[in-house]
C-alpha positions in Angstrom: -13.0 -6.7 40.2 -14.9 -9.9 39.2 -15.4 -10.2 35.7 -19.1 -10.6 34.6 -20.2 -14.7 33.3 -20.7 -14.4 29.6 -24.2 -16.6 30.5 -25.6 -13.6 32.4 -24.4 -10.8 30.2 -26.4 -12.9 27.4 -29.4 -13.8 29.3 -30.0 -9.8 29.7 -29.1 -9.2 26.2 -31.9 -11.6 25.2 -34.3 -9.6 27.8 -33.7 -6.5 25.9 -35.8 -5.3 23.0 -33.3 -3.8 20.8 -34.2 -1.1 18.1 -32.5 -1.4 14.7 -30.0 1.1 15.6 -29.1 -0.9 18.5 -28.6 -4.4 16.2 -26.5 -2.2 13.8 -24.2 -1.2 16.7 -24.3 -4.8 18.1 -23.2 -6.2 15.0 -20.3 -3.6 14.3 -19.2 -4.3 17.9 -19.7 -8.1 16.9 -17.9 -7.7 14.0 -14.8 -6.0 15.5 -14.3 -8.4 18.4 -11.5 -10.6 17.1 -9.4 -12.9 20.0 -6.0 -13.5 19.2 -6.2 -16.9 18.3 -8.0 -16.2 15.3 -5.3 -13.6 14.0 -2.5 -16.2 15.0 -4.1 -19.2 13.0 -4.9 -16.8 10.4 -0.8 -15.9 10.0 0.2 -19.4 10.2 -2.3 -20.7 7.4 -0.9 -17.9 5.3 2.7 -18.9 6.0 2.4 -23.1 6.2 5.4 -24.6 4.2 7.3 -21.6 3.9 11.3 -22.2 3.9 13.7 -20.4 6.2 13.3 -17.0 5.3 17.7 -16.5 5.7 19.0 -18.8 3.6 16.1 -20.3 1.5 16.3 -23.9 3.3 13.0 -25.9 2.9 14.0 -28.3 5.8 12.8 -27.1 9.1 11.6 -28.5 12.4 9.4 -27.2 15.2 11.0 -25.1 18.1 8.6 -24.0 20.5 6.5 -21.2 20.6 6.8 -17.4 21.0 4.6 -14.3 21.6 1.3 -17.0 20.6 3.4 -17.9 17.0 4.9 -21.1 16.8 8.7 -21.5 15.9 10.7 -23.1 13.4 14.5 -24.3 13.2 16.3 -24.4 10.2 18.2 -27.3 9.9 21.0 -25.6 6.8 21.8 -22.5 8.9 20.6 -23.4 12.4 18.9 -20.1 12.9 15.1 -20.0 14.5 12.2 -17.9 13.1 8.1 -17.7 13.1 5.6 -17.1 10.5 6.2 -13.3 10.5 10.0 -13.2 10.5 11.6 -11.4 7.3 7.6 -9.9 7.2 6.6 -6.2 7.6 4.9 -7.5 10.2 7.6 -8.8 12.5 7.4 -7.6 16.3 4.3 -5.6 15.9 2.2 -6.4 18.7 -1.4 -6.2 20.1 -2.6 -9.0 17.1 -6.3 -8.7 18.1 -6.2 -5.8 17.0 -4.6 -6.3 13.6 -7.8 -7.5 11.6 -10.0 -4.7 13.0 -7.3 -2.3 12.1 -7.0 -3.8 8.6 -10.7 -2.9 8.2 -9.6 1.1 8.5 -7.2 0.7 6.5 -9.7 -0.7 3.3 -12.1 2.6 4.5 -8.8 5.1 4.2 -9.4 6.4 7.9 -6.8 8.6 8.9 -4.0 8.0 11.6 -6.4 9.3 14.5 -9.8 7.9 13.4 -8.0 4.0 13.0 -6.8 4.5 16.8 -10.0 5.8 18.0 -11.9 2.7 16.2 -9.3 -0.2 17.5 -8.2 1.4 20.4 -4.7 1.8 20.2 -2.7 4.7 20.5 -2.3 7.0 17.5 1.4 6.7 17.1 0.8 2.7 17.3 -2.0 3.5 14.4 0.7 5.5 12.4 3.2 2.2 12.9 0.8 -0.2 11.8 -0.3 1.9 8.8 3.5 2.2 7.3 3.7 -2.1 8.0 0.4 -3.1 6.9 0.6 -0.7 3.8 4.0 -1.4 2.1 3.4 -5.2 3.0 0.3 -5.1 1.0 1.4 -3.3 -1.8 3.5 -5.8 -2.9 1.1 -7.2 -4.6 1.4 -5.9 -8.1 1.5 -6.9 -11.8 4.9 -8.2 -12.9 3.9 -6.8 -16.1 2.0 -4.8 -18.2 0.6 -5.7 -21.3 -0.6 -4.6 -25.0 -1.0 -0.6 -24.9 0.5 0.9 -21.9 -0.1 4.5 -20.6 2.5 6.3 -18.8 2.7 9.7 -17.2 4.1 12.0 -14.1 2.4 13.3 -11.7 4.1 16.1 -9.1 3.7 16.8 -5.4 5.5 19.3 -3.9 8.5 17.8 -1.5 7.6 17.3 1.8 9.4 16.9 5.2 6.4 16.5 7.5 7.4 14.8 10.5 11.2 15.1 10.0 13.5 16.7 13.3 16.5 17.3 11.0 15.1 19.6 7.9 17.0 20.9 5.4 15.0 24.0 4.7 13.1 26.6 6.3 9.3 25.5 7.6 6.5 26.3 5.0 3.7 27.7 6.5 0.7 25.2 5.7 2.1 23.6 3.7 3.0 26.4 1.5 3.9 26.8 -2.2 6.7 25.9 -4.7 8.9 29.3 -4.7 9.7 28.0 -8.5 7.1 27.8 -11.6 7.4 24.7 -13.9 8.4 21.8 -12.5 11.4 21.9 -10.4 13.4 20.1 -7.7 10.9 21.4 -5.0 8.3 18.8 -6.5 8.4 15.1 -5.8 7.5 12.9 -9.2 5.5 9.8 -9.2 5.7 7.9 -12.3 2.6 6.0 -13.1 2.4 2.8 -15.6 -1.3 1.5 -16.7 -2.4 -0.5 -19.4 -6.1 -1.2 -20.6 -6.6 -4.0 -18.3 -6.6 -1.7 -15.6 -3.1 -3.0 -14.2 -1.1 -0.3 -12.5 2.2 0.2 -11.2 4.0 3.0 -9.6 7.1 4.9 -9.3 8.9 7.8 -7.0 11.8 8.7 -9.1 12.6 11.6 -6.8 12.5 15.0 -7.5 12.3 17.4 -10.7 11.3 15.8 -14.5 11.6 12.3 -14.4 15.0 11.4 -17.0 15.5 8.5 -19.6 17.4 6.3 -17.1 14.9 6.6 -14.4 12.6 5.5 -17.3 14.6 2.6 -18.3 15.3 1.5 -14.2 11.9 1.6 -13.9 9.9 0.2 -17.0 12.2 -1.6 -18.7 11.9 -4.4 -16.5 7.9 -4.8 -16.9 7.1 -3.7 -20.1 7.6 -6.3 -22.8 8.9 -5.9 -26.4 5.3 -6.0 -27.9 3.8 -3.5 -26.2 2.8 0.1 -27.3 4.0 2.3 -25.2 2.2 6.0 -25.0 3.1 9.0 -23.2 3.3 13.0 -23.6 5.7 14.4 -25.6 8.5 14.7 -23.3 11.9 13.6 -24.6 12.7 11.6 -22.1 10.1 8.9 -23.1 11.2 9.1 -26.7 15.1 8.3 -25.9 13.6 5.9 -23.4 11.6 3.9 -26.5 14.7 4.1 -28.4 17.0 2.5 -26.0 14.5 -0.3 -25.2 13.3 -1.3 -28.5 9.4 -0.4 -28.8 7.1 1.0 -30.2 6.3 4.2 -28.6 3.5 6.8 -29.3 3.1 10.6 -27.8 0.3 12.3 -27.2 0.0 16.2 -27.7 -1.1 17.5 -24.4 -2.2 20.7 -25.7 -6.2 21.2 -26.6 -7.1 19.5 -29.0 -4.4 16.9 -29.7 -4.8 15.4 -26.6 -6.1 11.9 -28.3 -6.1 10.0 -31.3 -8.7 7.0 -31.6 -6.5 4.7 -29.0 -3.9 6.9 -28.7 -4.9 9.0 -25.4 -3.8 9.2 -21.4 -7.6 9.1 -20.2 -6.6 6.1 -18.4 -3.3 7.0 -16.4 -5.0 10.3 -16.3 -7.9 9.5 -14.5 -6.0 7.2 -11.8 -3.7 10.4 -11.3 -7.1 12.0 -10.1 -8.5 9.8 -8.2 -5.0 9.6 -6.1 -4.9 13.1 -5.7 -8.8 13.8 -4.5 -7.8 10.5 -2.8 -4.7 11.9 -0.6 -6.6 14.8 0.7 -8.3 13.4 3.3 -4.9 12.6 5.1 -3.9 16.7 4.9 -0.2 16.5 3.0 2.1 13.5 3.5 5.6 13.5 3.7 8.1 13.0 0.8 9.6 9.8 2.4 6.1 7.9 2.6 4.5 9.1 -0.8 5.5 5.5 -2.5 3.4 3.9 0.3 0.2 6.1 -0.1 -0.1 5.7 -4.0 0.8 1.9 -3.2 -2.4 1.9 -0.9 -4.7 3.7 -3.6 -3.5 1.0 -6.0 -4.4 -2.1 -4.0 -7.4 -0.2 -3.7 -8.1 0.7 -6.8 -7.4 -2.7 -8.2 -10.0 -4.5 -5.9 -8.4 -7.6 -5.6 -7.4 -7.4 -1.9 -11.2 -6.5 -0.6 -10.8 -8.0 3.2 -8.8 -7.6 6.2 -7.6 -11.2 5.6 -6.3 -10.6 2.2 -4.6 -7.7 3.4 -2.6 -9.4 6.2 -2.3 -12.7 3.6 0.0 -10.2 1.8 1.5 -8.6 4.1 3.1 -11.7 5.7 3.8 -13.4 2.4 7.8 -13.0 2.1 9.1 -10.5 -0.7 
């Protein structure tokens, strides 16, 4: 079938007296058309200049082109690669799509509603999400600073989508069998200071211990900072080991803060994740780091358009 000259297609356009419902769903459609030229120069501009992605070699040459990207030799190890090898993004296809498909993931649609919007199939849509996301995500402090908040928050274990599971199925989802928290409940450790700087944790599952503590902390915290927490144990021998200051709050009423010395803060992101991860209707165990990675990029507002979400996904960890 002949394909229809753009020129015509816009000369009855401009016939057309369009209502202001029909310019907002021209512009949307507008605004979703992306060729794949655009994505591809978009990769490259992220990834100009960057060195061989095996061995660290800065002195490449060109090599032809593949799948639209262009190709690089390294001249220290001999090996070829493009702007998305070593990337989370490496062999997805369908790239005019990607940029649309970024914009679902900044509006938090679900696996089903992202495929209906690009157009792609829904397991395609759950690929993409578990690339785009963890690339993105790796943008995060180095290091927190000044008073830092840090507290556990549980979800019970989840094997959604797994063939091989170790337990009998729960029925909707179902409910810990144990009270308290116990090795049914998946714990995700969550570091903020006052600046609003956030990291996250999955430590596994059951009360998160002193070494997990130190494996995961240590390495951002510095030796100024004031660390505050509940009145766990763990956080105490934690302090000790690794030589700050450390203060606990009282979680009970009424000692739940002291002038500066409160959890409002790591608190309140713990909410916002949870009313947050509804929408998706329980997610499984293995993937929990990557949804309270997305909420965090969101939260923080600092990657606010498709661009700077594929920007960071292709930049090399």
């Amino acid at each position: 079938m002949r394909g229809v000259p753009f020129d015509d297609v816009f000369a009855q356009l401009a016939e057309v007296q369009l209502s202001a419902a029909d310019l907002v769903r021209l512009r949307e459609w507008i605004a979703g058309v992306a060729h794949p030229a655009e994505c591809i120069a978009l990769i490259e501009q992220a990834a100009r200049g960057r060195p061989c992605p095996r061995c660290g070699c800065a002195r490449v040459h060109r090599c032809g082109q593949a799948s639209g990207l262009q190709r690089f030799r390294c001249l220290g190890c001999g090996r070829s690669f493009n702007a998305l090898t070593g990337t989370p993004l490496a062999r997805l296809r369908k790239k005019e799509h990607w940029l649309a498909y970024l914009q679902c993931v900044l509006e938090s649609r679900t696996v089903r509603e992202a495929a209906r919007v690009v157009g792609v199939h829904r397991t395609t849509s759950f690929r993409w999400r578990h690339r785009f996301v963890p690339g993105a995500m790796r943008d995060r402090p180095s290091i927190l600073t000044a008073i830092v908040e840090a507290d556990e928050t549980y979800h019970l274990e989840s094997q959604k989508g797994s063939r091989n599971m170790t337990r009998k199925p729960r029925k909707r989802g179902g409910i810990a069998t144990k009270r308290g928290i116990s090795g049914e409940l998946d714990c995700l450790l969550v570091a903020r200071d006052r600046t609003g700087q956030t990291l996250d944790f999955h430590t596994g599952r059951g009360q998160v211990t002193a070494a997990q503590l130190h494996a995961c902390l240590k390495p951002v915290l510095p030796a100024d900072v004031l660390l505050i927490s509940d009145s766990a144990l763990s956080y105490h021998h934690f302090a000790e080991q690794a030589g700050i200051m450390h203060e606990a709050v009282n979680t009970k009423p009424g000692g739940r803060s002291r002038g500066a010395i409160h959890l409002q803060n790591v608190n309140a992101w713990h909410s916002r994740f949870k009313s947050w991860l509804v929408r998706f209707r329980g997610v499984a165990s293995r993937y929990l780091i990557n949804y309270s990675g997305w909420q965090r990029v969101l939260d923080a507002r600092r990657l606010t358009t498709p661009v700077h979400l594929r920007c960071a996904a292709v930049q090399l960890g």
